[in-house]
N, C-alpha and C positions, 0 to 999 in steps of 0.2 A: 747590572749584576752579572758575575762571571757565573752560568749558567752550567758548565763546563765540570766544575767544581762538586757540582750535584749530581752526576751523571755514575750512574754506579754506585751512590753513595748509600750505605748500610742505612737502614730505618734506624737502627741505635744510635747512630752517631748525633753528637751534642750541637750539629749544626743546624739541623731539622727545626730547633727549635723547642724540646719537649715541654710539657706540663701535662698537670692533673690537679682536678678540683675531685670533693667527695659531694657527689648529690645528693639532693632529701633526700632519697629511697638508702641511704649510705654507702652505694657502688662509689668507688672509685675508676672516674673517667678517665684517661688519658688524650692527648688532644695534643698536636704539634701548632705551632702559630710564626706566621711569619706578614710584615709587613706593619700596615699603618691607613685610617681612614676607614670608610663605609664597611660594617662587618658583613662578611662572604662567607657561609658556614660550606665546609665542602663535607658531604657525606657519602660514605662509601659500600660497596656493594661485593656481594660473597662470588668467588673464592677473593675475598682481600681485606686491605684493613684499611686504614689511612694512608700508607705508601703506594693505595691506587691514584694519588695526583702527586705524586711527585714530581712529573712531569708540569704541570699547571703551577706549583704553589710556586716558585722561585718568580716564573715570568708574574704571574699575579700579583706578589707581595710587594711590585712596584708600584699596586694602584692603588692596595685596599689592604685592610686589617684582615690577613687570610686565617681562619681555623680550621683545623680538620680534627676530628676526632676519633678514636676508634669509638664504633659501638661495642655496648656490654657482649662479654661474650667474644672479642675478639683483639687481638693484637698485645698491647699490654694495657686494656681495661680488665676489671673486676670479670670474674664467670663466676657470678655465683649459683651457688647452686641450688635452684630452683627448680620445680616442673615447669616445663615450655611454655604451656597457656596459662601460667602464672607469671613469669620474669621475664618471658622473650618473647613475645605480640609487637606490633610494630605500638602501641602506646606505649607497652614499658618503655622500649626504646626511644620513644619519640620525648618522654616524661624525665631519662635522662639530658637529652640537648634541652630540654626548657629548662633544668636546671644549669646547665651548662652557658645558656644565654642569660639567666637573670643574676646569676654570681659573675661574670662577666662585665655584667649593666650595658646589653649590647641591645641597640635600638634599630630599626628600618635595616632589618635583617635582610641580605638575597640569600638564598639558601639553591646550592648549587648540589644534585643527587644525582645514585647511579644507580640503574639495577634496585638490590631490597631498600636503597639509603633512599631511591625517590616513592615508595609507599611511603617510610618514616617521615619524610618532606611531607607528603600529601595531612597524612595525618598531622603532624605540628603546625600544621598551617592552619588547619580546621579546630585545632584546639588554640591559638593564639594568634589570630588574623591580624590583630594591632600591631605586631611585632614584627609582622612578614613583609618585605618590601615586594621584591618578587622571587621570581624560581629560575633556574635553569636546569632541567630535567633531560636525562640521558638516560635512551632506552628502558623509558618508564614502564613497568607496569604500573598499570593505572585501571579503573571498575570498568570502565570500556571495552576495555577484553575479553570481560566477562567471560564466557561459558567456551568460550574459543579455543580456550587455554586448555581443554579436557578432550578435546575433538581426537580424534585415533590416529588422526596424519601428523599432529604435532608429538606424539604420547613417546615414539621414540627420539623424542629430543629435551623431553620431560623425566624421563627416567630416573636421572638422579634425585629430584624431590620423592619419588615415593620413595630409593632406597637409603636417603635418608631416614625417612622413618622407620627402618628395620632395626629393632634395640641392639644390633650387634653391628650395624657399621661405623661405628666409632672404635671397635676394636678390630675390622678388618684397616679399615684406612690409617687410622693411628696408630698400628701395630708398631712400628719405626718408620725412619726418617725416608728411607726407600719407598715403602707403601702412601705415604705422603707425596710422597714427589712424583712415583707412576698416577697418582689417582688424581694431582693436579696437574700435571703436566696433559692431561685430555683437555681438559676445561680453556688451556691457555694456547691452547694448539688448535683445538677443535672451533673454539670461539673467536675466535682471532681472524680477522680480515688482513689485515697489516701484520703477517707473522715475522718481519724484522723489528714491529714493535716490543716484543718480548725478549728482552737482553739476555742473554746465558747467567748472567752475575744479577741481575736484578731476582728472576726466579728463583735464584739459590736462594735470595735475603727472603723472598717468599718461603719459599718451604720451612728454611728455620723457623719462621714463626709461626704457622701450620704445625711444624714437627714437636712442638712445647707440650709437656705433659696436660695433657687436657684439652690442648687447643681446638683441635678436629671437633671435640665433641661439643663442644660450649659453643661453635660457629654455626652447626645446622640444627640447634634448637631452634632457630627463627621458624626453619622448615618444619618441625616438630610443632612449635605454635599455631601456622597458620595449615596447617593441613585441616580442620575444621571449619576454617574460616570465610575459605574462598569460593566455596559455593552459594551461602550465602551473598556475600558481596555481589557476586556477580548477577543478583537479581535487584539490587538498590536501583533508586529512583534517582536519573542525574541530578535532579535540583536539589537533592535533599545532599550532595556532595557538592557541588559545584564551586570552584575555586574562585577568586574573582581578582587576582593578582594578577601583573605580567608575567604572562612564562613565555620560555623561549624554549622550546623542544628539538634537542639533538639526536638522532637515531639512525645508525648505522643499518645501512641496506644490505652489508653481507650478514647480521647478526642471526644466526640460526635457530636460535633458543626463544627468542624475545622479536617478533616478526613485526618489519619497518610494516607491514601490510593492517598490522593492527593501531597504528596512527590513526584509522580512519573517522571512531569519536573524540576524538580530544575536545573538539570544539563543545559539545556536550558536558562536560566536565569541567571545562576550564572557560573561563569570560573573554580573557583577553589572552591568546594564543599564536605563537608562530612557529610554525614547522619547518627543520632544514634536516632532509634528506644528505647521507653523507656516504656517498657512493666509494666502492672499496673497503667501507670501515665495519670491523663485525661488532662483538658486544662490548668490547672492553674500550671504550671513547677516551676515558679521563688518559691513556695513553699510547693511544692509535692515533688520536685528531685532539692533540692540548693545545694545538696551536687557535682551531674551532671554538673549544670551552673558553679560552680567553675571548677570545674575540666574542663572543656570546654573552657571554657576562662583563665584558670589559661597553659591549654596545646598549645594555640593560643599567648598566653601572651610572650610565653620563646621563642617563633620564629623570 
């Protein structure tokens, strides 16, 4: 595949791949697909939508039936409008890809996540384990973090999730396209290991989609949802989660937000597990190190 061809290429354009199905729940999913063989669901993680593998899906689609989907609430899926801890928990979300895989009719799923999209993985896996082949997880949060995540030394790296919940930063940040673009352009600068991975023209097709009426605000409901939720969690029992698939765990050791230092339980959580440390690389994997995610999943894929 001329590789070459994709490079800069707009999220709209009709090369990507589009589609959409309407889930039970009646959201209307959107989902780009490209390729053939073993389905690979690729889920994606905020600030982003599905055009976080852009870089992955072209090389992949030589191996395997690739999907990516936007979640509700971002890109061009459905936002509808619901309260947070009604429509946007990571089960809502997880409740759309299960409908998304059985109108599909897609079986010995790997289900490849990043950031919010590997909770959503964690969770579909625990509601439908038959259907899960394995994972390939990047810079998971995952309950093994537990209470870490709240600590004072992390809290200025955390700050966005509380001002997400302030009921007016949706009309600070999505004021216009400008205020969009300074308030993600931190995220992609700040979190970024590999700062030549972020193309001047790719971020632009980011922000357009960011800049859509409503877009900003229907994206940090997730954080709106879980802001009750993760104290809880973070006192759960591992066996009462305990995954028992192959995962393969990617995690960038420059990521500042999401600390490669908190790999440290995985093996509690997960049965069969393997950790690759990915030195220079910060939060944003699917296209700092896509050459990794393939190879990760392309070495998970042949087993």
């Amino acid at each position: 595949m001329n590789y070459d061809k994709f490079l800069d290429l707009a999220p709209s354009d009709e090369r990507w791949g589009h589609n959409e199905i309407v889930c039970d729940s009646g959201i209307k999913l959107h989902y780009v697909r490209q390729g053939a063989g073993k389905p690979v669901l690729l889920l994606h993680g905020w600030p982003g939508f599905w055009y976080d593998w852009r870089r992955v899906i072209p090389a992949l689609a030589e191996k395997a039936d690739v999907i990516a989907p936007d979640f509700r609430g971002f890109g061009a899926s459905d936002k509808p409008d619901l309260p947070p801890a009604e429509g946007y928990t990571p089960q809502a979300l997880a409740g759309d890809i299960l409908s998304l895989i059985h109108q599909l009719n897609l079986e010995n799923v790997m289900l490849v996540a990043h950031d919010i999209g590997a909770t959503v993985a964690q969770t579909l896996t625990r509601m439908i384990p038959e259907k899960i082949d394995s994972l390939v997880l990047l810079n998971p949060p995952y309950p093994g973090i537990g209470s870490r995540r709240f600590d004072p030394a992390v809290q200025g790296q955390f700050w966005y999730q509380h001002f997400h919940n302030l009921p007016w930063a949706e009309e600070l940040v999505g004021y216009d396209r400008n205020t969009v673009k300074m308030y993600l352009s931190h995220f992609y600068h700040h979190w970024t290991g590999k700062k030549e991975a972020v193309r001047p023209a790719e971020f632009e097709h980011i922000v357009d989609v960011y800049a859509a009426p409503q877009a900003f605000k229907w994206s940090i409901a997730y954080y709106r949802a879980r802001a009750g939720a993760r104290a809880k969690e973070a006192g759960a029992a591992p066996e009462t989660m305990k995954i028992v698939q192959p995962v393969s765990v990617l995690w960038g050791e420059a990521d500042p937000v999401i600390l490669a230092s908190w790999s440290d339980r995985l093996h509690e959580y997960f049965s069969d597990v393997r950790l690759h440390i990915l030195n220079g690389v910060g939060h944003f994997v699917p296209f700092e190190a896509p050459d990794k995610v393939v190879e990760a999943i392309t070495s998970l894929h042949s087993k």
